[in-house]
PAZA-878019 format. One line per 8 residues: number of its first residue (from 0); for each residue z, x, y of C-alpha. Coordinates in steps of 0.2 Angstrom, whole numbers, plus 5000, padded with zeros to 4 digits. Example, Ala and Ser with C-alpha at 12.3 -4.5 7.8 and 13.67 -1.06 7.14 Angstrom:
PAZA-878019
0 = 5039:5062:4978; 5036:5068:4995 $
***
This chain:
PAZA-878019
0 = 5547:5516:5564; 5531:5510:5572; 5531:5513:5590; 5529:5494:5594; 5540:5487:5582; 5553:5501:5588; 5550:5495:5607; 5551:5474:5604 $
8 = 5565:5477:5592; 5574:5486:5608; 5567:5475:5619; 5575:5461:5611; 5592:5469:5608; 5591:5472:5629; 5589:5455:5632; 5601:5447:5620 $
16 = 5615:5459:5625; 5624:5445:5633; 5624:5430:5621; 5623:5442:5604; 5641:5450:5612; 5646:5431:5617; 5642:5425:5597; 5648:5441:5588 $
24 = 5666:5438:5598; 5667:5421:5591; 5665:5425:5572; 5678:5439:5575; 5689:5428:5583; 5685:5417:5566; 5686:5430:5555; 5705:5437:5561 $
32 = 5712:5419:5559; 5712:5426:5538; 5710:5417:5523; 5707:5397:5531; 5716:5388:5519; 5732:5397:5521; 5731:5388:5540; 5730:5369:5531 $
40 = 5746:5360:5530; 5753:5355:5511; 5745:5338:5515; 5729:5346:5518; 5728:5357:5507; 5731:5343:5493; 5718:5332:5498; 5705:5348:5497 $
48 = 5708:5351:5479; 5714:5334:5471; 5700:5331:5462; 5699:5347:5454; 5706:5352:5436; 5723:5360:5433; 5715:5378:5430; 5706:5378:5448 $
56 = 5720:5369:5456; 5733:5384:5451; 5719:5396:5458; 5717:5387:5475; 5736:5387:5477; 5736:5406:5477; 5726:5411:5495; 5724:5426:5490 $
64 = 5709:5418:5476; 5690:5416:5483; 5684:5398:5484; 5666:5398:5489; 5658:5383:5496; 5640:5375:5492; 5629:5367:5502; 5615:5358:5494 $
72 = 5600:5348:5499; 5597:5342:5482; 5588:5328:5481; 5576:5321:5465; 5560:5316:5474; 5558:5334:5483; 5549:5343:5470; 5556:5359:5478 $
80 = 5573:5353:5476; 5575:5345:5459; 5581:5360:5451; 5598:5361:5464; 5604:5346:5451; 5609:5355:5438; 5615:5372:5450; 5634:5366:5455 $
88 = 5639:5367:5435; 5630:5383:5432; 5640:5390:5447; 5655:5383:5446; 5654:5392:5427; 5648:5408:5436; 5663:5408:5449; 5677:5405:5437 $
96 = 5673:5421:5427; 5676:5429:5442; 5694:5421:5441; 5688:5409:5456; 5682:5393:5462; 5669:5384:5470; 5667:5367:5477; 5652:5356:5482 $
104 = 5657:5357:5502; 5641:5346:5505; 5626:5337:5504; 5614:5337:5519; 5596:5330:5522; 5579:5334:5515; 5565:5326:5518; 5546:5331:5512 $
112 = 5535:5333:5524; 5519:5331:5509; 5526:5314:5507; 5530:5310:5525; 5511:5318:5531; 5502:5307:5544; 5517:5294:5541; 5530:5288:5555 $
120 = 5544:5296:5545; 5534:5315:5550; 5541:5311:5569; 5558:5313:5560; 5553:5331:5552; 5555:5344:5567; 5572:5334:5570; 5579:5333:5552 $
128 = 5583:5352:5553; 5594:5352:5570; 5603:5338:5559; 5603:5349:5542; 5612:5362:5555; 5625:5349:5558; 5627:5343:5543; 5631:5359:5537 $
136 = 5646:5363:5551; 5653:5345:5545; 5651:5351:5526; 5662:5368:5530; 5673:5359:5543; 5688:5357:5531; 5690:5377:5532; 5695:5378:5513 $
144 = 5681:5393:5511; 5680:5411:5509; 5663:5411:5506; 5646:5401:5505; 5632:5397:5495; 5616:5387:5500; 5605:5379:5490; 5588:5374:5500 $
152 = 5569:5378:5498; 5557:5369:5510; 5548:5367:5528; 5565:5360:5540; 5580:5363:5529; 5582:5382:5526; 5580:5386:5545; 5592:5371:5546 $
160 = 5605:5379:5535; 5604:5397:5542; 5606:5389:5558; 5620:5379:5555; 5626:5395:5541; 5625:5405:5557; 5639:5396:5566; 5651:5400:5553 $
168 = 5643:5419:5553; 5662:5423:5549; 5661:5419:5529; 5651:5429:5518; 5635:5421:5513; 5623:5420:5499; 5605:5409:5498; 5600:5402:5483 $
176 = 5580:5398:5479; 5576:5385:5466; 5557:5394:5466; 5538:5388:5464; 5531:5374:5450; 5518:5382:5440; 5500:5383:5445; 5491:5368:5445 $
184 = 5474:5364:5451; 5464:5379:5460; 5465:5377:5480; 5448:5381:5485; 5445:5364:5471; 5458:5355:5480; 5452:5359:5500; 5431:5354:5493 $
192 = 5440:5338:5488; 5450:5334:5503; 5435:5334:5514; 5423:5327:5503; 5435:5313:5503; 5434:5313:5521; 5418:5313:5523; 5418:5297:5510 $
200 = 5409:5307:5496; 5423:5303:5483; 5435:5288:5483; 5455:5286:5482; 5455:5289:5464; 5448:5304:5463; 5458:5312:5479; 5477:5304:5471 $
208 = 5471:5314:5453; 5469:5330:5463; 5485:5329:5471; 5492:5325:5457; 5485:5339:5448; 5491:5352:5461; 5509:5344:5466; 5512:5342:5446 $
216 = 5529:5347:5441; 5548:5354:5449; 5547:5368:5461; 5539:5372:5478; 5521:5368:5482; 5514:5385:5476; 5502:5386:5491; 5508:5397:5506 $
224 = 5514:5384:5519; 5530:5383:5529; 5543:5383:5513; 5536:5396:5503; 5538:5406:5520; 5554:5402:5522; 5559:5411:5505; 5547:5427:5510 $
232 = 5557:5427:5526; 5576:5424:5519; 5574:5437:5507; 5566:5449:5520; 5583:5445:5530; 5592:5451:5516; 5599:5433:5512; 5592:5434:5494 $
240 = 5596:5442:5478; 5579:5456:5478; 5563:5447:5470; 5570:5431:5468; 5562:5418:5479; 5547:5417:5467; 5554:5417:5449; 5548:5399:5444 $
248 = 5564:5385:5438; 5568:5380:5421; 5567:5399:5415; 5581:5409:5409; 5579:5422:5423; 5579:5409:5436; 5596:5404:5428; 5603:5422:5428 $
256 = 5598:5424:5445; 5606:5408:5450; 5621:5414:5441; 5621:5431:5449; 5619:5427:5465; 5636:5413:5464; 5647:5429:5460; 5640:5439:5472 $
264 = 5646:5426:5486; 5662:5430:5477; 5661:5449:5478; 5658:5449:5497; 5673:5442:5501; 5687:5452:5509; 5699:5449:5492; 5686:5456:5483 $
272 = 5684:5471:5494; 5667:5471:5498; 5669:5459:5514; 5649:5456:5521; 5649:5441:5533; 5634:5434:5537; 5636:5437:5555; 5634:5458:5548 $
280 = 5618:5455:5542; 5608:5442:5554; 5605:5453:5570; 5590:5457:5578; 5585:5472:5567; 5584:5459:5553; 5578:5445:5562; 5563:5457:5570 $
288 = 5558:5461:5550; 5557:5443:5546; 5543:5443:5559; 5535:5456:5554; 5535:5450:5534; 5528:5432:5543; 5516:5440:5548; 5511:5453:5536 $
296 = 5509:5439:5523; 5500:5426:5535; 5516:5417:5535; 5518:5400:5542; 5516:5393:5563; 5532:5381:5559; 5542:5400:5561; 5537:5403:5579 $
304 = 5549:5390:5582; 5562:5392:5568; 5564:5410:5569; 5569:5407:5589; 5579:5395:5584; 5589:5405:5573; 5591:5419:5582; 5598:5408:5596 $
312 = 5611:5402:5583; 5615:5421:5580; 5615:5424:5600; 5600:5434:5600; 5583:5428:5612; 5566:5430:5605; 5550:5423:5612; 5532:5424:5608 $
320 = 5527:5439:5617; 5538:5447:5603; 5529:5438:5590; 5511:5441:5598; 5513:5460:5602; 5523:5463:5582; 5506:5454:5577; 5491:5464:5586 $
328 = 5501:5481:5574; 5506:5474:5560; 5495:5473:5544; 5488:5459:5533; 5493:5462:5517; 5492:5448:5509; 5480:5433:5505; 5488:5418:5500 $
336 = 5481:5400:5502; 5478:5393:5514; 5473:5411:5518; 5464:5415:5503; 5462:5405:5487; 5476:5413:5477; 5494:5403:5477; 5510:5410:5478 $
344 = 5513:5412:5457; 5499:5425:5460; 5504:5432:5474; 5522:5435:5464; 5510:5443:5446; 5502:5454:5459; 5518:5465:5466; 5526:5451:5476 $
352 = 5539:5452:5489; 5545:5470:5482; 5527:5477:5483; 5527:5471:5503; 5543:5477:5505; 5539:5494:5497; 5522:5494:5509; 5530:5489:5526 $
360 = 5545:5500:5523; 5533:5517:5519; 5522:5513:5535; 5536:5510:5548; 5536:5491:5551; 5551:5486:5546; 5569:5492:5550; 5577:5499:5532 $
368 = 5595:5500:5541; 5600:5484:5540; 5614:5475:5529; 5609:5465:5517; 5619:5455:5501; 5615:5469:5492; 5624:5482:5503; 5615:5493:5515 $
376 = 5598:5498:5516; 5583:5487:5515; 5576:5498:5501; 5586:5489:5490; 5571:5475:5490; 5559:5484:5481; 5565:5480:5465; 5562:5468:5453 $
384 = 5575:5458:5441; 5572:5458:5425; 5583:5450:5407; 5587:5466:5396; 5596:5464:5380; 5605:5447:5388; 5608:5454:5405; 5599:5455:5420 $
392 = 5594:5470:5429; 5584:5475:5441; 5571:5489:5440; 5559:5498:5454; 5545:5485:5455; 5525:5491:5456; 5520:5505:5467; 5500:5499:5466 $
400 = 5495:5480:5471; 5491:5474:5452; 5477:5461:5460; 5468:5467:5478; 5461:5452:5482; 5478:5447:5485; 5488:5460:5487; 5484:5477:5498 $
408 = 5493:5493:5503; 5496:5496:5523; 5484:5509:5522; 5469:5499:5518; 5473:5480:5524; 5465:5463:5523; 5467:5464:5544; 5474:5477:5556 $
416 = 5485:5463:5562; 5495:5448:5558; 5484:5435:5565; 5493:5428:5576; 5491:5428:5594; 5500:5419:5609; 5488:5408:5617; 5488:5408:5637 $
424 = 5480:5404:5652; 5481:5389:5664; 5482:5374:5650; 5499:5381:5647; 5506:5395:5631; 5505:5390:5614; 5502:5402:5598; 5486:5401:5585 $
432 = 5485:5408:5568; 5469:5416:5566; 5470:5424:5548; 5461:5412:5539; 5447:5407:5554; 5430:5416:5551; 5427:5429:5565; 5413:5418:5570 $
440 = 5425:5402:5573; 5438:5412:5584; 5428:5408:5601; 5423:5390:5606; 5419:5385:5623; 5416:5366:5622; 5419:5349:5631; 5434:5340:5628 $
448 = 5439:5323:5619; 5454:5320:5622; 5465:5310:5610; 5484:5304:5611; 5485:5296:5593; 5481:5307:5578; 5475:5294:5570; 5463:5290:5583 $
456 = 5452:5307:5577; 5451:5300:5560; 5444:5286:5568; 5432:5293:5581; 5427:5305:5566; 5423:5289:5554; 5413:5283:5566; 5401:5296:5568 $
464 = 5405:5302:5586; 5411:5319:5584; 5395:5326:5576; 5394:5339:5590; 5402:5353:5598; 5419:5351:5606; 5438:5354:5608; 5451:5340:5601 $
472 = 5463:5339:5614; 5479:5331:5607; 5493:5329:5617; 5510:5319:5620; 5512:5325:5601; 5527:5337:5608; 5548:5337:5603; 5549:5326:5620 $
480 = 5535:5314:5615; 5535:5309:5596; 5546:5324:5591; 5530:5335:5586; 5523:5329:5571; 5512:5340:5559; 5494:5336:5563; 5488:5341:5545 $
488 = 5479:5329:5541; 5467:5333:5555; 5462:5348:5546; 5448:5341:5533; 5441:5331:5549; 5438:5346:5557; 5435:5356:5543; 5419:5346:5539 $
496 = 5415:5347:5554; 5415:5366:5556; 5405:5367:5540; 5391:5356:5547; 5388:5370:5560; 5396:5363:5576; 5408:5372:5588; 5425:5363:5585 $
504 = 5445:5367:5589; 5460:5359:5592; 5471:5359:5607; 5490:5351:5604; 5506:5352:5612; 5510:5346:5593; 5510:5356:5578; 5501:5361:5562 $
512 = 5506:5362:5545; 5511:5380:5539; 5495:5377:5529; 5482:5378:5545; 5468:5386:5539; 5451:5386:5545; 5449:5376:5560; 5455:5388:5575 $
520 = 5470:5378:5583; 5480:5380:5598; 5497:5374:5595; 5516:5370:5603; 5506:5372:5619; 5520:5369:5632; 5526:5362:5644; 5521:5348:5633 $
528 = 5514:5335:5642; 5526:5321:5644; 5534:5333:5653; 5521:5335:5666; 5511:5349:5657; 5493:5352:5658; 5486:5343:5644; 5491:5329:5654 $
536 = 5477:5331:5668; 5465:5336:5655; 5450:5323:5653; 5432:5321:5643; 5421:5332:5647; 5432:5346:5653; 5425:5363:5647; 5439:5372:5639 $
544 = 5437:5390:5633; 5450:5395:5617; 5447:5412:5612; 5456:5416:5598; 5456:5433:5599; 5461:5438:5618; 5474:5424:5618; 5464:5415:5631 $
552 = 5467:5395:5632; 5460:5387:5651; 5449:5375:5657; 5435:5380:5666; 5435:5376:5683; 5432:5382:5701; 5449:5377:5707; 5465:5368:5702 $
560 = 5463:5353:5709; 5461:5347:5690; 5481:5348:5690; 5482:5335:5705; 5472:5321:5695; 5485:5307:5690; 5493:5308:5671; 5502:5292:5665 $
568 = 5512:5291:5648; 5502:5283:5635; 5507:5268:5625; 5509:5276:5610; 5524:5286:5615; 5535:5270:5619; 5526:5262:5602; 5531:5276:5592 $
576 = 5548:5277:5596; 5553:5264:5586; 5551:5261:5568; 5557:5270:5552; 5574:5275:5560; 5564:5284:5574; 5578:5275:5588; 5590:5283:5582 $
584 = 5583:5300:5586; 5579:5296:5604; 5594:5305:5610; 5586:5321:5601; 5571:5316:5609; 5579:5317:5628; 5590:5333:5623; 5576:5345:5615 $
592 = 5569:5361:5622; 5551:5369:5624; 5543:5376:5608; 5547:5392:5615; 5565:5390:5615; 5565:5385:5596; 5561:5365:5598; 5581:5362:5596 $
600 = 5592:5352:5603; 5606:5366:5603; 5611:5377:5619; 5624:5387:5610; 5627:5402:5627; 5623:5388:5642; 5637:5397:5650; 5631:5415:5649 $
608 = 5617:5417:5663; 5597:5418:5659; 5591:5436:5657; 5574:5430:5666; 5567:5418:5678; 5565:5400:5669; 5549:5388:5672; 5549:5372:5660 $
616 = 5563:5381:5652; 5551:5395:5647; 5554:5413:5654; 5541:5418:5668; 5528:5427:5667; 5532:5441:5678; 5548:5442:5669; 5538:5448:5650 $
624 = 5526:5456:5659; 5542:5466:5667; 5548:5468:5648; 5533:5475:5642; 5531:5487:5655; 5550:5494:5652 $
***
């Protein structure tokens, strides 16, 4: 292992010693109650199964038969998710060849954040996961299952699903991808049309025929955003049949695979003899390698959150000096837009997930003993599926990247490290994602505007007032505020800005797409600022240094007295509380944590006591610098 991936893994097992020993006692304490239905009365028992045939009725009465549950969040206007329709009847056919059943347990939420972009429904986005998470605990509340299958793809749902999978860590657990649309329209085409359309070169008609060209079909968004990361990371975890999350729907190995993976949920369990609860394979090992395949790949900011707040669910504590410190030694492999200009179906042609796998694995970054759904060994996950004569296989996948302006070997990267850096200094901590900012744009020192309305930006920008060098401050964009909407659409603003030749970034206590490119951005700074952070005190004119590669994020000054000047709550925080169902979520609102601590409303260990001092719910600073030096 790689001395620094060796040390944070350890450090992170240190720290988590408590709540990991307080989580793994309650899935054991799950796991000895036995098969669950043979707990559930004659009465319950009956209504669980009355709508099924005879055939699956006999084989439910027997306890000692698998019934495997599925958890979708199917839904036809998610592009991504469309191809979940037709899954239950492919599985159901799957798991009865095994001489079992399974049940649709439940349906949960799953909303697009493309379609909901700049909208009021996008302060609903950040939320929609915690209630994904619930949704999927009332889904297998009725303790009929053995085992579990989830169907999910994009930016809130998957983290949503292991979170809420991760709370019933006792049953042995399988995902299912739907995978990518086919290429459409190139990316660098797409960006050039975005900002000219900002810039008011081309009208409406012309920017609604480029989206259209490039969001064209069923499947995920083929560029490198938050739910294309999410498959990167689920297979990396071990979560995924190998070298699945990119085969593209409506294709007979997509079906195969689909089908595969419904009787390998029926293998794990313990009738079958091969019991792997999910509870085996989540742990810190695994959630440490999911980090470092983030980052290798130039993965999306959205996991600086979800990947904290999973682990929580799984009663392990990661923050971003973990991230920050994998990231200085971990390599860039890969270019993927909005990194590069290639899209994730190339990304798969060129070696894929088993060529990055193969890379990490031979230089030390990730940890191969690990359990996976494949048994033990990471290793596993350098192979490839393949349809044979009718049956599908799997074979060792390429040893050489077949394109390296996509794809390169650990020994001659894009970037000695991930790109991303935690961000620090006296505005407060926050993380940037530097891979796909120019070495030149990493550094700006400039005055700030400050702005507490995203749409304001467009507006000062439209008007001709920010041609010149400066920092966009903003702020009450956090989980507390508006519930930390994506700021995307900032991005060709900016970017044409940056292109002119001026010194621009953006400062934010919201957050950015997982498709943040160019534009350096400080984001999920915290304490946010309706909670009294810094942004608050921040005004025109401050000078604020971002240096995106020491991590440093301050406003220049001789003293502090900034921090004394009064900060009162915007309008636009009260305004945008309501509207688009948004009152219903102002209990989540009141309830949510830091970015740190995973923007979640859960606090699954409040009882077992915090391994370090706790400012704005954040650990101190002396208490990381204490774990670094050990």
């Amino acid at each position: 292992m790689h001395p620094v991936v060796d040390q944070v893994t350890q450090r992170i097992i240190e720290r988590s010693k408590a709540t990991r020993s307080a989580y793994l006692a309650q899935m054991r304490a799950a796991e000895e109650q036995g098969v669950h239905r043979a707990t559930l009365s004659c009465g319950n028992l009956a209504h669980g199964f009355a709508a099924c045939n005879a055939e699956d009725k006999d084989v439910l009465k027997m306890v000692n038969q698998v019934n495997v549950a599925m958890v979708s969040a199917y839904n036809d206007m998610l592009s991504a998710h469309q191809p979940f329709e037709t899954y239950p009847e492919l599985i159901r056919a799957a798991v009865r060849e095994m001489g079992s059943v399974a049940q649709f347990a439940g349906g949960v939420p799953a909303m697009c954040d493309g379609v909901t972009q700049g909208q009021p429904g996008m302060e609903l986005s950040l939320f929609s996961r915690d209630v994904i998470a619930m949704a999927t605990a009332v889904s297998l509340s009725h303790n009929m299952f053995d085992s579990a299958l989830y169907l999910g793809v994009c930016d809130k749902i998957v983290p949503g699903l292991l979170m809420g999978a991760l709370r019933f860590g006792h049953l042995p657990t399988v995902f299912v991808p739907a995978g990518p649309m086919q290429s459409g329209l190139p990316n660098k085409e797409k960006a050039r049309i975005r900002q000219e359309y900002a810039q008011g070169k081309v009208g409406r008609d012309e920017l609604l025929q480029c989206e259209s060209d490039s969001y064209h079909s069923a499947g995920t968004c083929t560029f490198y955003g938050t739910a294309n990361s999410n498959q990167m990371m689920v297979e990396m975890m071990g979560l995924h049949l190998p070298g699945s999350s990119f085969v593209n729907p409506g294709t007979e190995l997509r079906d195969e695979l689909t089908k595969y993976a419904s009787q390998q949920a029926v293998r794990l369990t313990a009738q079958n003899g091969r019991f792997t609860p999910l509870y085996e394979i989540v742990d810190e090992k695994s959630l440490v390698n999911a980090i470092v395949a983030l980052l290798a790949t130039g993965g999306s900011t959205n996991h600086t959150m979800h990947i904290i707040a999973i682990a929580a669910s799984a009663g392990v504590i990661i923050n971003w000096q973990d991230f920050s410190d994998l990231s200085d030694v971990v390599p860039l492999l890969a270019r993927v837009y909005p990194n590069g200009e290639a899209d994730i179906n190339h990304f798969h042609a060129a070696g894929g997930v088993g060529y990055v796998v193969r890379e990490l694995l031979g230089a030390g970054y990730l940890h191969n003993d690990v359990m996976t759904i494949m048994g033990h060994g990471l290793s596993r996950y350098t192979q490839e599926p393949f349809i044979e004569d009718g049956k599908l296989v799997w074979r060792e996948g390429t040893e050489t990247s077949l394109d390296d302006k996509i794809l390169r070997p650990a020994s001659d990267p894009f970037s000695p490290n991930g790109g991303l850096k935690l961000m620090k200094g006296n505005l407060g901590r926050g993380v940037i994602k530097v891979s796909a900012v120019a070495e030149a744009n990493r550094i700006v020192e400039a005055p700030a505007i400050v702005f507490e309305d995203q749409d304001d930006v467009a507006d000062a920008f439209k008007r001709g007032e920010l041609e010149k060098d400066f920092i966009a401050v903003v702020r009450y964009q956090g989980p507390n505020a508006l519930g930390m909407p994506e700021l995307h659409k900032l991005t060709p603003y900016l970017g044409s800005l940056q292109d002119k030749g001026f010194k621009v970034a953006l400062v934010t206590d919201g957050r950015m797409s997982g498709a943040s490119g160019k534009v350096p951005a400080a984001i999920h700074v915290c304490p946010e600022a309706r909670l009294g952070g810094p942004l608050a005190h921040v005004q025109d004119g401050d000078i604020i240094r971002l240096n995106g590669n020491t991590g440093e994020l301050t406003l220049v000054s001789d003293d502090d007295s900034w921090l004394q000047r009064p900060a009162s709550e915007p309008a636009v925080v009260k305004q945008h509380g309501m509207g688009m169902g948004r009152e219903l979520f102002a209990p989540m609102r009141q309830q949510v944590n830091e970015a740190e601590q995973g923007a979640t409303v859960f606090n699954f260990f409040q009882d077992v006591a915090p391994v370090c001092d706790e400012v704005h719910g954040n650990p101190s600073e002396a208490g990381r610098n204490k774990e670094i030096e050990a």
